[in-house]
C-alpha positions as CSV (number, residue, x, y, z in Angstrom):
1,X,102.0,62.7,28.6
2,X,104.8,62.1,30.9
3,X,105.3,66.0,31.5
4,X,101.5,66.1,32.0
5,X,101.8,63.7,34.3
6,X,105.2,64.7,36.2
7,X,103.0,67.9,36.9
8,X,100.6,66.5,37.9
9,X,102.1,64.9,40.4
10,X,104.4,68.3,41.1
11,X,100.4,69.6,41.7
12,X,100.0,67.3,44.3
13,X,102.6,67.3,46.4
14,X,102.1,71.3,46.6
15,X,98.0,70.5,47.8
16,X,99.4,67.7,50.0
17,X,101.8,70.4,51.7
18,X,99.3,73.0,51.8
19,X,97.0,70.7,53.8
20,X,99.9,69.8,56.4
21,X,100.3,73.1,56.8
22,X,96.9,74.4,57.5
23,X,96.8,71.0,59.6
24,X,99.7,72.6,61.6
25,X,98.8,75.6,61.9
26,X,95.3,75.4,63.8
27,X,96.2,72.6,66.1
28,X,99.6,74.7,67.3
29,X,98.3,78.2,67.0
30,X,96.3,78.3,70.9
31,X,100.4,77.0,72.0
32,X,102.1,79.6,69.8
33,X,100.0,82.4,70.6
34,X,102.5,83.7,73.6
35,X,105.3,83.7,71.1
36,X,103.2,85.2,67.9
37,X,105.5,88.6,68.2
38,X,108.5,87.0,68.4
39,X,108.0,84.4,65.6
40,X,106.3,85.9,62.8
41,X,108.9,87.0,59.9
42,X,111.9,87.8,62.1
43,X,111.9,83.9,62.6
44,X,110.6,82.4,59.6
45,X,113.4,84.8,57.5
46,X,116.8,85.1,57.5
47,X,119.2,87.8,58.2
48,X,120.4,89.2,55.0
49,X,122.2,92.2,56.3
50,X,122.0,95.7,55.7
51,X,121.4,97.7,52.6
52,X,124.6,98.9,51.3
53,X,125.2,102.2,48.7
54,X,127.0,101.6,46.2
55,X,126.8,105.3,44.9
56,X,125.2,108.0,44.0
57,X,125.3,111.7,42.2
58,X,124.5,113.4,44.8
59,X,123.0,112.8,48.7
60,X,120.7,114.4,51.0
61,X,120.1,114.2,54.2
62,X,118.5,116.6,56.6
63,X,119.1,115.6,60.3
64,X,116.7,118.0,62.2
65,X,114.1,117.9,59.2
66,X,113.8,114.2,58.6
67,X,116.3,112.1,60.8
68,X,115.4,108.5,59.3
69,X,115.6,109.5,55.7
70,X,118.3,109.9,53.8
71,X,117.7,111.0,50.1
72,X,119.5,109.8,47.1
73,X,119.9,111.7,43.5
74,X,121.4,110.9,40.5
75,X,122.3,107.4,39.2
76,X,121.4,105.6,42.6
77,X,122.6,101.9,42.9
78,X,122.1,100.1,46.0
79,X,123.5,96.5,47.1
80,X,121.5,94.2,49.0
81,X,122.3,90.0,49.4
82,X,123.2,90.2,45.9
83,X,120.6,92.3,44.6
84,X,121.5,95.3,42.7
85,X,119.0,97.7,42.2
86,X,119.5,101.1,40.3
87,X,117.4,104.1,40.0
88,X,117.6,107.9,39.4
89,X,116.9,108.6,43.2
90,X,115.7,107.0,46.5
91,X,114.7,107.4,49.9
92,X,116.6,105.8,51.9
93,X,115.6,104.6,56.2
94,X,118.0,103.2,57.6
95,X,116.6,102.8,60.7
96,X,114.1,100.2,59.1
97,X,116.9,98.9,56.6
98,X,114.7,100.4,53.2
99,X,114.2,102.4,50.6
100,X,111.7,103.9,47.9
101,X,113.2,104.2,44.4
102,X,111.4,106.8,41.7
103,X,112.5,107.0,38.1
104,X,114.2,104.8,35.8
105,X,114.3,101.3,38.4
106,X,116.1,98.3,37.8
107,X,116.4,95.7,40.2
108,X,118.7,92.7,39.2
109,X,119.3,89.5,40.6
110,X,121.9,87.3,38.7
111,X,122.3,87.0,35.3
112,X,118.8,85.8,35.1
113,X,116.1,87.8,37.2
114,X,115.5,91.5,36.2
115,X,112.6,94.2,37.5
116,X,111.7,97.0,36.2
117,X,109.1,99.7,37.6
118,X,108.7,103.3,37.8
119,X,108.3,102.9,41.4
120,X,109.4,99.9,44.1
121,X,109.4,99.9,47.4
122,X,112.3,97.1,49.5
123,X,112.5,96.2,52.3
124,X,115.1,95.1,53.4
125,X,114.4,92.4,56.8
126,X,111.7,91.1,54.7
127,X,113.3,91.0,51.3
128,X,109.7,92.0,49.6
129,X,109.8,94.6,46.6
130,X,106.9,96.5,46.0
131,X,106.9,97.7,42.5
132,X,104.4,100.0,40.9
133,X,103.5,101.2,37.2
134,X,104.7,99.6,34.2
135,X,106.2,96.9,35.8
136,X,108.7,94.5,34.2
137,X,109.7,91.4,35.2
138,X,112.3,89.3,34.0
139,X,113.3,85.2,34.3
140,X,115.4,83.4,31.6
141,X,112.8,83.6,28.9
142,X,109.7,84.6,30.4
143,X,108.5,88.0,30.9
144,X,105.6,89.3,33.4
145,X,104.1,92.4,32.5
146,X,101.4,94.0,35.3
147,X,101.2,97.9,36.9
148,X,101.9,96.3,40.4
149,X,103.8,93.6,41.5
150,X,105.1,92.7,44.8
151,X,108.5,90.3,44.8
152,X,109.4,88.1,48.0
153,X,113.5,87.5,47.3
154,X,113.2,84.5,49.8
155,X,110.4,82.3,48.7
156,X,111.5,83.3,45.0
157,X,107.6,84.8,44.3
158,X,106.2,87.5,42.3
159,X,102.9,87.9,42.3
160,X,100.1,90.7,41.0
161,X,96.8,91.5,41.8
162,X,95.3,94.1,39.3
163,X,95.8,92.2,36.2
164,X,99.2,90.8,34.8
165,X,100.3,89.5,31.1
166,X,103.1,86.7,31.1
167,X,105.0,86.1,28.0
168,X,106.4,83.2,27.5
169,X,108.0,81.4,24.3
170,X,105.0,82.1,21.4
171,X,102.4,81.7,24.8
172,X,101.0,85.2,26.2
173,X,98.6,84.4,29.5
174,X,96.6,86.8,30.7
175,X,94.9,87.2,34.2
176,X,92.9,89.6,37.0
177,X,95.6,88.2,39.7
178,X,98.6,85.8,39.4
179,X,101.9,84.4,40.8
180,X,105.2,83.7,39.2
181,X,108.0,81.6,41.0
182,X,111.6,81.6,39.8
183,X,112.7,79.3,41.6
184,X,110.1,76.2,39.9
185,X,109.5,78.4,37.3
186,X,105.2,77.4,38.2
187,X,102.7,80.0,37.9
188,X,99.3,80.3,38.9
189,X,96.4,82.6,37.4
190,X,93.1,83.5,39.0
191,X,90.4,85.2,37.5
192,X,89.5,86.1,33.6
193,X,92.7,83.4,32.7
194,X,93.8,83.5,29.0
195,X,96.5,81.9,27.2
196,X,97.0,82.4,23.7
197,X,98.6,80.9,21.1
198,X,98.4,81.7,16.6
199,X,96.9,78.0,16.9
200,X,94.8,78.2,20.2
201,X,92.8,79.7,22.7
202,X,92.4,78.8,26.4
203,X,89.9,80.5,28.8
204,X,90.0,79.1,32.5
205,X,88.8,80.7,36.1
206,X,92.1,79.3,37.4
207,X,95.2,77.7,36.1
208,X,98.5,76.6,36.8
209,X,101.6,77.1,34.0
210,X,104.6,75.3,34.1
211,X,107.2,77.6,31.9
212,X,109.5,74.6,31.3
213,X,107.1,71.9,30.6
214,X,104.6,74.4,28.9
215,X,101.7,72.4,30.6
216,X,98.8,73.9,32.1
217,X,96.6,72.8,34.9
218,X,93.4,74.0,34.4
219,X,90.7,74.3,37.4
220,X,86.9,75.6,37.1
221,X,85.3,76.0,33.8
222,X,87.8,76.1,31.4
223,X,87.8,76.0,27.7
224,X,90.8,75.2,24.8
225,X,89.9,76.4,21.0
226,X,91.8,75.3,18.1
227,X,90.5,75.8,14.6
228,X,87.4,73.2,14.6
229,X,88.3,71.5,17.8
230,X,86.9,72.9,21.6
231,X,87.6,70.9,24.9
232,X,84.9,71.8,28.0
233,X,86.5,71.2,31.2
234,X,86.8,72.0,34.6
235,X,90.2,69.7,36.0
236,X,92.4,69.1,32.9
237,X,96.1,69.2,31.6
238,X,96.9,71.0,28.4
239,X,100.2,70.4,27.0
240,X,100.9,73.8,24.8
241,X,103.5,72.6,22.8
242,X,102.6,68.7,22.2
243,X,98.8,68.9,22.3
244,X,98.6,66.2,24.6
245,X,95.1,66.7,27.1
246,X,94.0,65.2,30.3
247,X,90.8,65.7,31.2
248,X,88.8,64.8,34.2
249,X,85.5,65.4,35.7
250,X,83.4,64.5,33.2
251,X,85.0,66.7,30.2
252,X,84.1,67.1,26.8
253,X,86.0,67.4,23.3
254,X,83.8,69.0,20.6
255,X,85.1,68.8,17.1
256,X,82.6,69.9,14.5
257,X,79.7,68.0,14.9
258,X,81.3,65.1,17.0
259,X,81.1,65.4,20.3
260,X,82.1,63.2,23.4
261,X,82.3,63.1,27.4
262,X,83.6,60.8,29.6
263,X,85.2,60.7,33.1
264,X,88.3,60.5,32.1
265,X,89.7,61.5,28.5
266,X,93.0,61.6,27.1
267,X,93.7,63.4,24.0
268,X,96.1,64.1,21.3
269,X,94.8,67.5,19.5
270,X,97.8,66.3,16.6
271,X,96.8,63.4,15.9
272,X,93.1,63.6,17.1
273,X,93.4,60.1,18.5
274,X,91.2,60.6,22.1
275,X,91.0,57.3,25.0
276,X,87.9,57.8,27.0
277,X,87.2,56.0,29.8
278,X,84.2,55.5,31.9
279,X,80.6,56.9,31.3
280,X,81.1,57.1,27.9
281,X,78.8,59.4,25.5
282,X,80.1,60.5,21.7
283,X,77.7,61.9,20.0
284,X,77.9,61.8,16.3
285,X,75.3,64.5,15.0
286,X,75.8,64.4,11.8
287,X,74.9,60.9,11.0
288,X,72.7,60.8,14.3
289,X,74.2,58.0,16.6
290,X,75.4,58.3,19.9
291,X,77.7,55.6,21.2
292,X,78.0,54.8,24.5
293,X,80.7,52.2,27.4
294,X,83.1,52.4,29.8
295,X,86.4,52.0,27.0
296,X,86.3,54.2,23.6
297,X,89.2,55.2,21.5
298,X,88.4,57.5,18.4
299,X,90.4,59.2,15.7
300,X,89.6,62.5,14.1
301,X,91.3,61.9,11.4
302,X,90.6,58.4,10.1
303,X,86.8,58.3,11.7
304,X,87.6,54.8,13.5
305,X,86.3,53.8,16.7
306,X,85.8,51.1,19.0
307,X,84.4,50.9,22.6
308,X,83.4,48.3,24.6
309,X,82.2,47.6,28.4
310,X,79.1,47.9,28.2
311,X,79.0,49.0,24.4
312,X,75.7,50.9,22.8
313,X,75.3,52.4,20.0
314,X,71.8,54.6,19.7
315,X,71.0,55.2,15.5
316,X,68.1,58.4,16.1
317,X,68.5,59.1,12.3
318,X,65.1,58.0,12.2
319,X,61.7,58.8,13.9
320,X,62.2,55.6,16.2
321,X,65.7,55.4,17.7
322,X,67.2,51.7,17.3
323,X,69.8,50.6,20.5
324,X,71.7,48.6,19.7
325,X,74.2,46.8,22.4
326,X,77.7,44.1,21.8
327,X,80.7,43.3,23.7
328,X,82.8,45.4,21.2
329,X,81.7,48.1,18.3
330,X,83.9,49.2,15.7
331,X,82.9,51.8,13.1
332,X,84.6,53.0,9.9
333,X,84.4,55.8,8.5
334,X,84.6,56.2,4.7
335,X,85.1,59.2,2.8
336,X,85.3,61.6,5.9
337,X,85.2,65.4,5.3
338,X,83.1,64.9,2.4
339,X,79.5,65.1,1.4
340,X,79.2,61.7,0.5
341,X,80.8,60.6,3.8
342,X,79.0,57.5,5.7
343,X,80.0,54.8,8.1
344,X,80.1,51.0,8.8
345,X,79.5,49.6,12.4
346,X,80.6,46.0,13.2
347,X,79.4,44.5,16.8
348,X,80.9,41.5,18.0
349,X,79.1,38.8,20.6
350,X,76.5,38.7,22.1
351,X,74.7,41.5,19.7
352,X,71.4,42.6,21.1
353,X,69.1,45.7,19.4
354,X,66.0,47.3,20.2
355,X,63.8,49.2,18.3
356,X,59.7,49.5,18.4
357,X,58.8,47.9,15.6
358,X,61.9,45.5,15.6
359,X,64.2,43.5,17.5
360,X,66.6,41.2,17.0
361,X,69.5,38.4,18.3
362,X,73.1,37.1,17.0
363,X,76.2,36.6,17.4
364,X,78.1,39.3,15.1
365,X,75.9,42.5,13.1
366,X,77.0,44.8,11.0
367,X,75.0,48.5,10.5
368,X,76.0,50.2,7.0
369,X,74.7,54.2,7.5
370,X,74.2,54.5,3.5
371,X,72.6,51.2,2.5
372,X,70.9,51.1,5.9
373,X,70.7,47.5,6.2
374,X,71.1,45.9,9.2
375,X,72.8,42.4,9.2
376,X,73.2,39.6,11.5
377,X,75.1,36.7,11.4
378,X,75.6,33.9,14.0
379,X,71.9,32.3,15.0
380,X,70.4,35.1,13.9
381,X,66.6,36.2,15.3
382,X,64.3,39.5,14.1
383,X,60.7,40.0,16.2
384,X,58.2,41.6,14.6
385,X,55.1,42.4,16.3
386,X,53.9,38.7,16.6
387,X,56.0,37.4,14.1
388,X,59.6,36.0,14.5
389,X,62.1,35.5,11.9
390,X,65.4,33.2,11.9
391,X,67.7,31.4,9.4
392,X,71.5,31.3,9.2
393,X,72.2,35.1,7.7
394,X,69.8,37.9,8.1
395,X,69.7,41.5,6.3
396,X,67.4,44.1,7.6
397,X,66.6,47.2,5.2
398,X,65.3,50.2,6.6
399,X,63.9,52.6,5.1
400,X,63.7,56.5,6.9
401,X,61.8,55.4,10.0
402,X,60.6,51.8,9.0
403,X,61.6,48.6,8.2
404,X,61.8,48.0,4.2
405,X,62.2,44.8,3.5
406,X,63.9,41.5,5.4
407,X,66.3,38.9,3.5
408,X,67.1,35.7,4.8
409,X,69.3,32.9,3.6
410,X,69.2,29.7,4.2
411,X,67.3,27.7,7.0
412,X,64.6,30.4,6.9
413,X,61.8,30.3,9.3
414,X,58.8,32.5,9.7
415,X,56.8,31.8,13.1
416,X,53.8,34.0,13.7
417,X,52.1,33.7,17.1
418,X,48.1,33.9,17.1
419,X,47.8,32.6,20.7
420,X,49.7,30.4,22.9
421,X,48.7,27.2,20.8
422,X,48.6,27.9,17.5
423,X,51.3,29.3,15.2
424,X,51.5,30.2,11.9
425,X,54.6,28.8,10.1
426,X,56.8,29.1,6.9
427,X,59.9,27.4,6.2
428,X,62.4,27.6,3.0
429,X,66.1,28.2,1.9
430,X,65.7,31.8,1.2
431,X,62.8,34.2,2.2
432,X,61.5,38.4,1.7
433,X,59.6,40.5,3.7
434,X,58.4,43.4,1.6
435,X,56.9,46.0,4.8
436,X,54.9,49.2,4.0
437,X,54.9,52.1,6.9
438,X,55.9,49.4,9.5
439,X,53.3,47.0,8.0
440,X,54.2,43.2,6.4
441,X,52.2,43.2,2.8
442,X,54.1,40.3,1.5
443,X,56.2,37.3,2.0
444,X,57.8,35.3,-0.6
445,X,59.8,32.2,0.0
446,X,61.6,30.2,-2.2
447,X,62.8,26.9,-2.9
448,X,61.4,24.1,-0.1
449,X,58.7,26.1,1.2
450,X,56.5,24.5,3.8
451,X,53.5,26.1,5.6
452,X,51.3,25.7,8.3
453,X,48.8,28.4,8.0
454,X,45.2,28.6,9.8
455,X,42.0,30.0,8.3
456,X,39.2,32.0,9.9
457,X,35.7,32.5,8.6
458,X,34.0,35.5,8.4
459,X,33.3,35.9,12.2
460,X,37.4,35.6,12.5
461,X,36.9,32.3,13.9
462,X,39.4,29.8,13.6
463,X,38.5,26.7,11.2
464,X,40.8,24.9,10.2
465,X,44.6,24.9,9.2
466,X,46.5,24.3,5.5
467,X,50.1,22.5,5.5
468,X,51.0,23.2,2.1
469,X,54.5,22.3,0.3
470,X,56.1,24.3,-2.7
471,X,59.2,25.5,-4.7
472,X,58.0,29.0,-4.5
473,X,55.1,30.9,-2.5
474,X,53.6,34.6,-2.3
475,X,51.6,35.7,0.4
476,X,50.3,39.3,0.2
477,X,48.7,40.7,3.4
478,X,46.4,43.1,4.6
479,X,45.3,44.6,8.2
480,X,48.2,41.6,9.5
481,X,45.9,39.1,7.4
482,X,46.9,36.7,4.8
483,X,44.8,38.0,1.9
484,X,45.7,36.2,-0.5
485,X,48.5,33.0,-0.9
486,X,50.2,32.1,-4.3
487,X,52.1,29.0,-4.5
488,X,53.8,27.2,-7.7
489,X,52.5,23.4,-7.9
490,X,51.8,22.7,-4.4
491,X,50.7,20.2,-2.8
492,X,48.8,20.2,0.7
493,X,46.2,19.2,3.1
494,X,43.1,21.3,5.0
495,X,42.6,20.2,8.1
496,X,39.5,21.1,10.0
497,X,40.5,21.9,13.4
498,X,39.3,19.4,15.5
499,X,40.9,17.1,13.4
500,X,44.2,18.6,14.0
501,X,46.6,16.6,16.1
502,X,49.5,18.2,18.3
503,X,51.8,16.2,15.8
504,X,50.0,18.1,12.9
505,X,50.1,21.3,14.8
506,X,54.4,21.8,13.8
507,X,56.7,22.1,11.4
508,X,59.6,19.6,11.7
509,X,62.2,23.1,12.3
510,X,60.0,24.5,14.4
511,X,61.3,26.5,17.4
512,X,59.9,29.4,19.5
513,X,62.3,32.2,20.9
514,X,60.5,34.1,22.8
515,X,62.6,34.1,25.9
516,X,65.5,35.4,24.1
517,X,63.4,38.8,22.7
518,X,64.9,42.5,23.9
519,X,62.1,43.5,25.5
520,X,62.6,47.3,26.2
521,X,66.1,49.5,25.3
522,X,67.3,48.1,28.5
523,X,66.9,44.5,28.2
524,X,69.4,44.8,25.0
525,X,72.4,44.4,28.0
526,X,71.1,41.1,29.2
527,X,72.2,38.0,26.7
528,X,70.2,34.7,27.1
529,X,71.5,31.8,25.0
530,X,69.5,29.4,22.6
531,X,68.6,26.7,24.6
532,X,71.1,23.7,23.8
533,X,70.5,21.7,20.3
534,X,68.4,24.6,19.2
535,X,71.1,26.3,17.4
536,X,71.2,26.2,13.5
537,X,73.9,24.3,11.5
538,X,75.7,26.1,9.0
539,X,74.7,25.1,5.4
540,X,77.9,23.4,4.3
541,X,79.6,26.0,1.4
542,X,81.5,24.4,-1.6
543,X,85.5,24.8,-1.1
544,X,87.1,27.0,-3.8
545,X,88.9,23.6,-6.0
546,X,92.2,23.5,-6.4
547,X,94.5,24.7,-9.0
548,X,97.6,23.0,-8.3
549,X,97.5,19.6,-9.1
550,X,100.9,18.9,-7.8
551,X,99.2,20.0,-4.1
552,X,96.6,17.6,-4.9
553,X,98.8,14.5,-5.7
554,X,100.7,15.2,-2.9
555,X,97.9,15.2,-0.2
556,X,96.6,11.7,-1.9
């Protein structure tokens, strides 16, 4: 990441310059304009002399016929500011201090830069080469292969213009027009730009290529394929050799059917560990859920994630989507690249969801994708439709696109609202919601079961209420009516309703959280507390006993 970023950097300095420049350049031109002819290359370039022979098999030179051009056969070699360049023969004006070379070229620079070309073109004043078919082009390790290719010896630049090839190590890149500088070894492609690799593919409108670093800059839409793995970007950093990717902009890494796009990504194509940041959206469609924040780090490889800032995980595996919202998700994945592969979402504080037939409140949740239950722990709270549901642990099973079935242990409390007076009520240690297509058919509480239920006649007028006390009670429903109650030797009371009392109306652990309900997917962000001494106390647990007695002496 450090090379990505030392280029980075490298990239922006270069824009930074450019923009002085142009700055420069229209603010001075109307004073400049007098001296234009006198300041354009002869000023800007240096003298480098004449162009010297060094020999040749045989010359020509015709003063009456062609005064300026003096023609060269036969193992030519000329010398210019240490350029040697040979050729089997040349023109040669000297008045203009240049030549045109045919054959067998070779221009060499060093012990590094070599060009070859069937035909080139040099001038001398400028120090520009103008080669032509099958040209060759030569740096340290990297090779440029293009039909033409013009050289400028003083700002160390080739570049081509009717498509190019650059080898370099095991990466071949590919363009419509490019530039290649030996002096920071850069390059820059425009137009059609490929690089491949035996691991990778990379398609880009433009790019910059760093030959030492092997990291490209990648600019316009742009996209890298290796083996299941495809990144989507338009400004983004490729590392060839370490894998290492910066994207910006808004990018997106597909890998199989995972799929995520932030702002701002950083990923390791090795490892398949990815840090997004901002605008979050991974979409798992495979298992159906999208997660959403502003902070998400995910591994291919393991399956793990966890995001947070403004965390949400959407579950559409179903016909009704279910949102669900925490300060921080984590998910695990268990047996990935399998058939039988499923995950396990933990959401801690402050856990909000959202779903049409059901909401619900806590602390800390868990989501299991193969069991599909849903469970809460903390002050727990599930809505549904009219009715609200707490106790100290909570486990929601779905089933497809409904709700199965509800578990709750300990402290359990059933509230039903039929207006803004009267509720119905059911208290116990442990309770079961048996649903059917969305619908409650049946609740069965057990163990210190108290209700406060209210009867209608046959006009569905309300008559009079039953507070009724059991170990163990059934009710079965239908059209969201108690149909029928079974209770195991209960005891109770029917009270007509004008003889029921306000003291009469509630159970003792009766509480109404309405306030707190999600009311839409967009409420799930917004936490509102219990209101103070509302909260339930944990049943006290019995303590593993000890096996040490010598532990137990010592503490007496």
């Amino acid at each position: 990441m450090d090379q990505i970023n030392r280029h980075k950097a490298s990239t922006d300095r270069r824009k930074g310059v450019i923009g002085y420049g142009l700055l420069l350049f229209f603010f001075l031109l109307p004073a400049l304009a007098s001296e234009r002819a006198m300041t354009d290359d002869q000023k800007a370039r240096p003298d480098a002399g004449k162009i010297e022979l060094r020999y040749a098999d045989q010359i020509i030179y015709n003063h009456f016929k062609n005064p300026d051009v003096q023609i060269f056969v036969g193992n030519v070699c000329f010398y210019h500011n240490g350029l040697l360049l040979y050729c089997d023969s040349a023109n040669y004006y000297q008045t203009s201090n240049s030549f045109k070379a045919f054959g067998k070229v070779k221009m060499l620079q060093g012990d590094t830069l070599s060009l070859h070309s069937e035909y080139l073109f040099y001038d001398g004043d400028s120090q520009i080469a103008q080669a032509r078919h099958k040209v060759v082009l030569k740096h340290r390790d990297t090779e440029l292969y293009t039909d033409s290719l013009n050289y400028d010896r003083v700002y160390h630049l080739g570049y081509f213009f009717e498509g190019g090839k650059l080898i370099d190590g095991g990466n071949v890149l590919t363009s419509d027009w490019g530039q290649y500088n030996t002096s920071d070894k850069e390059a820059l492609f425009n137009y059609h730009v490929q690089l491949e690799r035996p691991d990778m593919v990379l398609t880009s409108d433009t790019m910059y290529y760093d030959t030492q670093t092997k990291v490209t800059h990648l600019l316009g839409p742009s996209n890298v394929v290796s083996g299941d793995s495809r990144i989507y970007t338009e400004d983004g950093y490729y590392n060839t050799i370490t894998k290492h990717v910066l994207l910006l902009n808004r990018s997106v890494i597909v890998n199989k059917d995972q799929q995520m796009v932030a702002d701002s990504l950083v990923y390791d194509q090795l490892t398949g560990e990815a840090h997004a940041y901002w605008n979050i959206v991974y979409n798992d469609k495979a298992n159906k859920n999208i997660l959403l924040g502003d902070y998400c780090y995910h591994n291919d490889s393991t399956g793990f994630t966890i995001a947070y800032d403004k965390a949400e995980v959407r579950n559409y595996s179903e016909k009704d989507t279910l949102y669900l919202h925490a300060d921080t998700f984590k998910i695990y994945t268990y047996y990935p690249k399998t058939d039988s592969v499923y995950r396990v979402l933990h959401g801690y504080y402050h856990t909000r969801s959202f779903r049409t037939d059901m909401q619900t409140v806590a602390d800390t949740m868990s989501y299991n994708s193969r069991s599909q239950i849903l469970s809460l722990f903390g002050n727990p709270v599930v809505w549904n439709e009219s009715r609200q549901i707490l106790g100290e642990e909570i486990y929601a099973h779905m089933n497809d696109s409904t709700i199965d079935s509800i578990r709750v242990v300990n402290q359990a409390l059933m509230v039903e609202e039929l207006d803004t007076v009267h509720y119905n009520q059911i208290s116990g240690k442990e309770m079961r919601y048996y649903f059917k297509d969305g619908a409650l058919v049946e609740n069965k509480v057990i163990n210190n079961v108290e209700i406060i239920y209210y009867a209608y006649d046959e006009d569905s007028l309300m008559i009079g209420m039953n507070h009724t006390e059991t170990g163990l009670a059934r009710m079965f429903m239908e059209d969201k009516k108690a149909s029928k109650i079974w209770t195991n030797q209960a005891t109770g009371t029917f009270y007509p309703l004008a003889f029921v009392s306000k003291d009469k109306m509630f159970l003792k652990n009766f509480v109404w959280f309405d306030y707190m309900r999600p009311r839409d997917k967009d409420d799930i962000f917004v936490w509102r507390s219990k209101a103070a001494g509302t909260e339930l106390k944990r049943t006290p647990r019995r303590e593993v006993p000890l096996q040490n007695l010598k532990e137990l002496k010592a503490k007496k």
